[in-house]
Structure formats: structure tokens, C-alpha cells
C-alpha positions in Angstrom: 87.7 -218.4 92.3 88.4 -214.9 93.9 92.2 -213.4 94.8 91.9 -210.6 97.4 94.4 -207.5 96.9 94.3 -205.8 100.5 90.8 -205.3 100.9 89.6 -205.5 97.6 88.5 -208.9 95.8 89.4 -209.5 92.4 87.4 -212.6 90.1 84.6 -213.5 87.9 81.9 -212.3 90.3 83.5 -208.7 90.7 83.8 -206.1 88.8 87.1 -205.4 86.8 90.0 -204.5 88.6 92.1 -201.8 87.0 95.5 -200.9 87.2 96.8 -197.5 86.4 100.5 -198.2 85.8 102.5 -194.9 86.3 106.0 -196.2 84.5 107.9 -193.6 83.8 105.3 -190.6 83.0 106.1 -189.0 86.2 109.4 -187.2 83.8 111.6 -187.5 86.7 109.6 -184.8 88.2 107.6 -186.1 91.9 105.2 -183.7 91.8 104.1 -184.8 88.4 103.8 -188.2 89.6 101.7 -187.4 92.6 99.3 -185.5 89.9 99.1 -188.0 88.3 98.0 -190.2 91.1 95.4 -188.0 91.9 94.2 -187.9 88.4 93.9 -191.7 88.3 92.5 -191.6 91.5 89.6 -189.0 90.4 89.1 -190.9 86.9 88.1 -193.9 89.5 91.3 -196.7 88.9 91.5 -198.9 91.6 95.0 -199.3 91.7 98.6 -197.7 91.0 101.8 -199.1 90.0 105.3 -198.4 89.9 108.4 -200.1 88.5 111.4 -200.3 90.8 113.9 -200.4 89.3 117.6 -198.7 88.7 119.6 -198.1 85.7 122.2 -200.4 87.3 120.0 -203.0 88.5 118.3 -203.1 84.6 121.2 -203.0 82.1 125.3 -201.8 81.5 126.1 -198.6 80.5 126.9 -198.8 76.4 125.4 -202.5 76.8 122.7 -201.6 74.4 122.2 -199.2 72.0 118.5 -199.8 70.0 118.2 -199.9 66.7 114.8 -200.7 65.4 113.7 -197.3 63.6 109.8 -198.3 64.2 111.3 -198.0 67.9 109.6 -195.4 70.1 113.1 -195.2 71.5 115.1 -195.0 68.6 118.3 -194.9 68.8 118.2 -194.1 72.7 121.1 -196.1 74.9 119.4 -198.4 76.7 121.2 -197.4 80.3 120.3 -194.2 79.6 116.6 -194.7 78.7 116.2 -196.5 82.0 117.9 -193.8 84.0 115.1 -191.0 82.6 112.6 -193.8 83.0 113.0 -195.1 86.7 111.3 -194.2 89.7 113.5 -193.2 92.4 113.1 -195.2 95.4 112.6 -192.3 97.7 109.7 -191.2 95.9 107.9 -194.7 96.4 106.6 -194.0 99.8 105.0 -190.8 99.2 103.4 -192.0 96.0 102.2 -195.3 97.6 100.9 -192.7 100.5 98.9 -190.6 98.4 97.2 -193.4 96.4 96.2 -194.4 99.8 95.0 -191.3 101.3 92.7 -191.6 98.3 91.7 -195.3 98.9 93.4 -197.0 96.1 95.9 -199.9 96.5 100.0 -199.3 95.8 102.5 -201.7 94.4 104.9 -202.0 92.1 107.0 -204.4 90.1 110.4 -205.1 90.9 113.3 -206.3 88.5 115.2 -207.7 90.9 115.7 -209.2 94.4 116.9 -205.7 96.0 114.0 -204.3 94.6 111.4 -207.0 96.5 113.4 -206.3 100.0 112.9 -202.3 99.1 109.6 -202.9 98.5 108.8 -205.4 101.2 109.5 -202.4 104.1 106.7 -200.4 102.4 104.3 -203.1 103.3 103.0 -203.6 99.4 100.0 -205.6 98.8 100.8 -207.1 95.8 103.5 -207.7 93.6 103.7 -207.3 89.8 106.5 -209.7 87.6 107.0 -207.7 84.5 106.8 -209.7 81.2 110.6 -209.3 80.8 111.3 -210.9 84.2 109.0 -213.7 83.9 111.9 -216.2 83.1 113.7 -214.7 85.8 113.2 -217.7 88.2 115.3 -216.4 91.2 113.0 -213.1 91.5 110.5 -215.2 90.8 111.2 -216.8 94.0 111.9 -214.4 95.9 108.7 -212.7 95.6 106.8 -215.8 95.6 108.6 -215.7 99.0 106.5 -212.6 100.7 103.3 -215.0 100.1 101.4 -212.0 98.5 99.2 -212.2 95.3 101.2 -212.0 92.2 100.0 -210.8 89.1 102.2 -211.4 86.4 102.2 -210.6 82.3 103.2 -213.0 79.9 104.1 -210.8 76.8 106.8 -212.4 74.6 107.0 -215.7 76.0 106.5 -218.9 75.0 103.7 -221.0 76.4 106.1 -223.6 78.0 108.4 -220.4 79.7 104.8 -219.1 81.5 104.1 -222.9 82.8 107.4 -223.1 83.7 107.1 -219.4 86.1 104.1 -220.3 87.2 105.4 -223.8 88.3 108.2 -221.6 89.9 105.7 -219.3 91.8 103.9 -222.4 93.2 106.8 -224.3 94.1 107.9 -221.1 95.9 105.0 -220.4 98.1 102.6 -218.2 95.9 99.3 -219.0 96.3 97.6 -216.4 94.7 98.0 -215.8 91.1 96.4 -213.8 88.2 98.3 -213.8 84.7 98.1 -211.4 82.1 98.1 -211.6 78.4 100.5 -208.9 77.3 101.5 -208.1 74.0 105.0 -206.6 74.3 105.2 -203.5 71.7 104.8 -200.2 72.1 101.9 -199.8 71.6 100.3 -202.8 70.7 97.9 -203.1 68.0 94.3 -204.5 68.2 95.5 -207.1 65.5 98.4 -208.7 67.4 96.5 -208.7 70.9 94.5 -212.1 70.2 91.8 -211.7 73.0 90.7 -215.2 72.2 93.6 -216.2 74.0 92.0 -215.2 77.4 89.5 -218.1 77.7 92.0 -220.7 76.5 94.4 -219.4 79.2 92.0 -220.1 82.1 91.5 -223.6 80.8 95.1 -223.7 80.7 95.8 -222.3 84.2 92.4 -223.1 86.3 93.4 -221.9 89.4 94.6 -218.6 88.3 92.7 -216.0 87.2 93.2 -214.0 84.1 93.3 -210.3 83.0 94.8 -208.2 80.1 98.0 -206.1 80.5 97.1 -203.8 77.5 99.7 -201.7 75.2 96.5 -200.8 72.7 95.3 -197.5 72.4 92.1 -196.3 73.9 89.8 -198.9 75.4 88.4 -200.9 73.0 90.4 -204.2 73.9 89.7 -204.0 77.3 86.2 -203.8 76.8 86.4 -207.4 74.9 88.9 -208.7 77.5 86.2 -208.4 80.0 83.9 -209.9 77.8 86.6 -212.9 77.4 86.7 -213.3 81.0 89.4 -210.8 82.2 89.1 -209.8 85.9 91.9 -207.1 85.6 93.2 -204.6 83.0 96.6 -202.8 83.2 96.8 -199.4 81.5 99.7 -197.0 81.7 98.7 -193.6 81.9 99.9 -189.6 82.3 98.6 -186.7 82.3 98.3 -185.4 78.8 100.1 -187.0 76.0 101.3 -184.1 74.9 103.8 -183.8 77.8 105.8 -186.4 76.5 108.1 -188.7 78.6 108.9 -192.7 77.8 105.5 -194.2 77.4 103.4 -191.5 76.9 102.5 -192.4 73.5 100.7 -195.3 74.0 99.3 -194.1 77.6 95.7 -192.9 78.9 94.9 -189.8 79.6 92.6 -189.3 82.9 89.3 -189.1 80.9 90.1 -192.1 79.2 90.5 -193.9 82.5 87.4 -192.9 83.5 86.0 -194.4 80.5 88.1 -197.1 80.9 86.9 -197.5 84.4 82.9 -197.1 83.3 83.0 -199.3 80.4 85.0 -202.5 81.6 82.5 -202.5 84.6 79.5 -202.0 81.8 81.0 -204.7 80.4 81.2 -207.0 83.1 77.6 -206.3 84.3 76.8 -207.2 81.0 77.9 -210.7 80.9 75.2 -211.8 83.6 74.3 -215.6 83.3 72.9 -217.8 80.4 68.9 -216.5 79.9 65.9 -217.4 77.8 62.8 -216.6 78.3 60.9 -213.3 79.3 63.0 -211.4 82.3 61.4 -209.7 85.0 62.5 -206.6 83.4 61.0 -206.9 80.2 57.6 -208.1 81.5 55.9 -204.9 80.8 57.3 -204.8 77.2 55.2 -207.7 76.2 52.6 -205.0 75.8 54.5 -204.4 72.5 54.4 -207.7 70.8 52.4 -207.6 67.8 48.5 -209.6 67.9 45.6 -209.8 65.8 43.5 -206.9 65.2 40.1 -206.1 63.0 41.2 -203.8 60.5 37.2 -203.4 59.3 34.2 -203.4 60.7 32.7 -207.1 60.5 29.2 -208.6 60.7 28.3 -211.4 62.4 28.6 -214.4 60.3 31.3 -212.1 57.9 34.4 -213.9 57.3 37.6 -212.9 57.8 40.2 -211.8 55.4 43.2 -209.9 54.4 41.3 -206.7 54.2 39.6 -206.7 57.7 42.0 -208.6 60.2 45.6 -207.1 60.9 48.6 -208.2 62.6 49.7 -204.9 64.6 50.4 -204.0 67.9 49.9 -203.9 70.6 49.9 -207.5 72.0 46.3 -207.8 73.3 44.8 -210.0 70.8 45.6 -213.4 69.6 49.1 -214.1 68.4 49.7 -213.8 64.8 50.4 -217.9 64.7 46.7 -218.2 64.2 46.8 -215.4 60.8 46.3 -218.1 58.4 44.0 -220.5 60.8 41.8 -217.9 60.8 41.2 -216.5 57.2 38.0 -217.5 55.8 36.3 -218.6 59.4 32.9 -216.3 60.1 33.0 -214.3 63.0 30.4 -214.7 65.5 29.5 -211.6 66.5 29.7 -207.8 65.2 33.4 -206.4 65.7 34.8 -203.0 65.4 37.6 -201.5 63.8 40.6 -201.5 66.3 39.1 -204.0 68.6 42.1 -206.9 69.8 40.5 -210.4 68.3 39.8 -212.8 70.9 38.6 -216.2 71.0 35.3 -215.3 72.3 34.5 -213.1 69.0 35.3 -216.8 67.0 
């Protein structure tokens, strides 16, 4: 199965396609963001992503104050957290313009319906559903609607509420699909990812593909994902860490992207089919494999023994399965120290 994105095609037979979601790293300043696109776009990502999104379109003012003290936003309002965290609309089209100017595909994910008819005039390739809005079933429709690809990530759902949104997309006209598992905490751990969820999911769901939206530090999990049979990886990123801003702390910095970028393709070129056997490629190795050598000088008619026959390498003499056949049999001819044993000197 393969999902085109624009020109590029995503699936088993390609190598990962990553996402360098921006989020809110840009710190409300555009000429952050566009750094940051150039970064990703240097580091080798194949893709960026927004979130469009308003304050108003997410949440009430003084709806939502949270109070979970292992929070990264702690005590934040949640209005207020959104309205540091958005992406202003007018900056979408010269962000999506400099990802292209450097050949990398632009989309976003909206949170509502406004957001797909915003999005819609800047001619996105793709649509991303958020895992928060995956039980949002008129959205759902409404980008299912534009007949692009959806991707879409599944982080703090239920089994039956992804079914049901993917039944929802279908019904609505998507035809091309890739869901992600997603653990939704920030950041994720390596303990609460569960990777051996990713082949399960593609028996569950065979005609989407699969991929990990990953909240983990560093790259380790994505690595596996691949191995599991993910086809695309979503990482936020920023510049440095150190600069702060909303998701910062559990975001890539470019030189981890580009690792990101090197190993997940390693990774995938790694899989390569079932094999047994001698490849092509090690053919010249064989040389290596141990044989049986004479250790001793030995007289015709002298038999051999512990002393004066050797299993070393290289491989040019008879395979060490005959050791113990041979012991005690007389040699038929003189035979030097070092020379391979050969059915002829028997």
C-alpha cells in the first residue's frame, strides 16, 4: 500500500516520512518560525506543520485553569496558553512558502471547520487531525471533504473512538489515510509509548498505513517504530531548547533531526526482506570461515591427531565437521605445516 503527499510517496517500500511539527516554538515571533523552517529544512525533514488554530476557536476565556503540578503548563489558563501558543493565520502563507522554496511539503492541522476553509485557499497537501479532535466527527467531515490524505493521531482514545473516526473519514470521502500512535503527555516516556502497538494497528486498520506521532525525547522510539513498521514519524522541534516557548521541552533540536532523519531511514533500509543463506555481499567473507589445517609436519602413512591437525582459518581446507572423522586416519602423502587439508592428502 502507498499514500502520496504532493509529490512525495509515503509506505512500506519508502523510506520514512518525517514531520517536523513547528507548534508553538515560533514564540509568537515570524522570523523565529521561518528559522526554524530552514533549520528543519537543512537537518533534511521532509515535511512541516502548523496548528491553526485561535484562542477562540480552542477554548473560553477563564474556562480552564490547569492544575496538574507535573504539568508543563502549570497553573497556566488555558485561553491564555493557546493565545501565546497559536500560529497566526497571516503568518501561514509565508511559512508554507519557505518550506517550499526549500522543497519540503506544508500543512497543518486544524481544530475546526473555519480552520479547513483557511487552509483550503493555501492549497495544503495534506491534512493533520490532532489527537484531541479525533472524536470531533463534524471536522472530521469536513476535512474528509477536500479528498486529501489525512493523517491523523490517536493519542488518548479508546480503540472503539479511532474505528469510529476512521469510519467517519471513509464515510466522508477520505481515501487516503495514515494513523498515528500517539501518546498524549508532554513528553511521553519510552515506557508508556507501547511500540508493539504499531503492527497490531495495521492488522487492525489494513488499508491505512501507520506511523508514530512521538512526544519521547531524542530518537530512540522512532528508530523502533520504523522497525515496527511505521512509515512516518512526527517530531515537534525549535531551535534550541534553551529558548523556551510551549513545547520546547520535549522538542528536537536541528541536529537531532538530522539524526532523526539519518537513523529512521537506517532503520528502514535495514528491515530488507526475510534472508538465509550466503548474500552476494558476504561472498568474499567466506574466506574467513574456519577449516582444517596441519598444525605439524606429517609423514606419509602418519596419522592424524590433536597435535598435528587444526581447526583455524582461513576457510580453504575441509570444514571442521570432518575434526573427529578424521582423527586416527593415516595421511597419504607428506604434508606441511600450514598447508589447508584436502581430500586428496586423505
Amino acid at each position: 500500500m502507498q499514500i502520496s503527499i504532493g509529490p512525495r510517496p509515503i509506505g512500506p517500500d519508502q523510506p520514512p516520512f518525517i514531520i517536523a511539527e513547528l507548534s508553538g516554538n515560533h514564540n509568537q515571533d515570524l522570523n523565529r518560525g521561518l528559522a526554524i523552517v530552514d533549520a528543519m529544512a537543512a537537518a533534511g525533514a521532509h515535511a512541516i506543520k502548523l496548528q491553526t488554530y485561535t484562542a477562540d476557536t480552542m477554548t473560553l476565556p477563564g474556562a480552564y485553569r490547569i492544575d496538574d503540578p507535573s504539568s508543563l503548563w502549570y497553573g497556566r489558563e488555558l485561553h491564555e496558553l493557546y493565545q501565546e501558543a497559536h500560529t497566526p493565520w497571516e503568518w501561514h502563507k509565508p511559512l508554507f512558502d519557505r518550506a517550499r522554496e526549500h522543497g519540503m511539503l506544508a500543512f497543518s492541522s486544524p481544530f475546526d471547520e473555519t480552520a479547513v476553509d483557511f487552509l483550503e485557499t493555501l492549497d495544503v497537501p495534506a491534512y493533520k487531525i490532532a489527537s484531541f479532535e479525533n472524536t470531533d466527527w463534524p471536522l472530521l467531515r469536513r476535512v474528509a471533504a477536500t479528498g486529501k490524505p489525512v493523517i491523523m493521531s490517536t493519542g488518548a482514545s479508546q480503540l472503539s473512538e479511532v474505528a469510529e473516526a476512521v469510519q467517519v473519514l471513509r464515510a466522508a470521502g477520505c481515501k487516503e489515510l495514515i494513523l498515528l500512535k500517539c501518546t498524549s503527555t508532554y513528553p511521553a516516556t519510552p515506557q508508556n509509548t507501547n511500540l508493539r502497538t504499531l503492527p497490531h494497528f495495521q492488522q487492525l486498520f489494513p488499508d491505512c498505513l501507520v506511523g508514530l506521532s512521538d512526544h519521547t525525547m531524542g530518537v530512540g522510539a522512532a528508530v523502533a517504530a520504523v522497525a515496527l513498521g511505521a512509515c512516518v514519524v512526527e517530531k515537534h522541534v525549535t531551535l534550541r531548547r534553551a529558548d523556551g516557548g510551549v513545547d520546547s521541552a520535549f522538542s528536537l533540536e536541528p541536529e537531532e533531526v538530522a539524526q532523526l532523519v539519518t537513523e529512521t531511514e537506517r532503520a528502514w533500509q535495514a528491515l530488507g526482506q526475510v534472508q538465509y543463506g550466503v548474500q552476494r555481499a558476504e561472498e568474499k567473507s567466506r574466506l574467513y570461515k574456519r577449516s582444517l589445517y596441519v598444525a605439524q609436519d606429517i609423514k606419509a602413512g602418519e596419522v592424524f591427531t590433536k597435535d598435528n591437525l587444526r581447526v583455524v582459518r582461513p576457510g580453504d581446507g575441509l570444514p571442521p565437521r570432518y575434526y573427529d572423522q578424521l582423527l586416527g586416519k593415516p595421511a597419504r602423502q607428506h604434508l606441511q605445516a600450514g598447508t589447508p587439508l584436502t581430500w586428496d592428502a586423505l
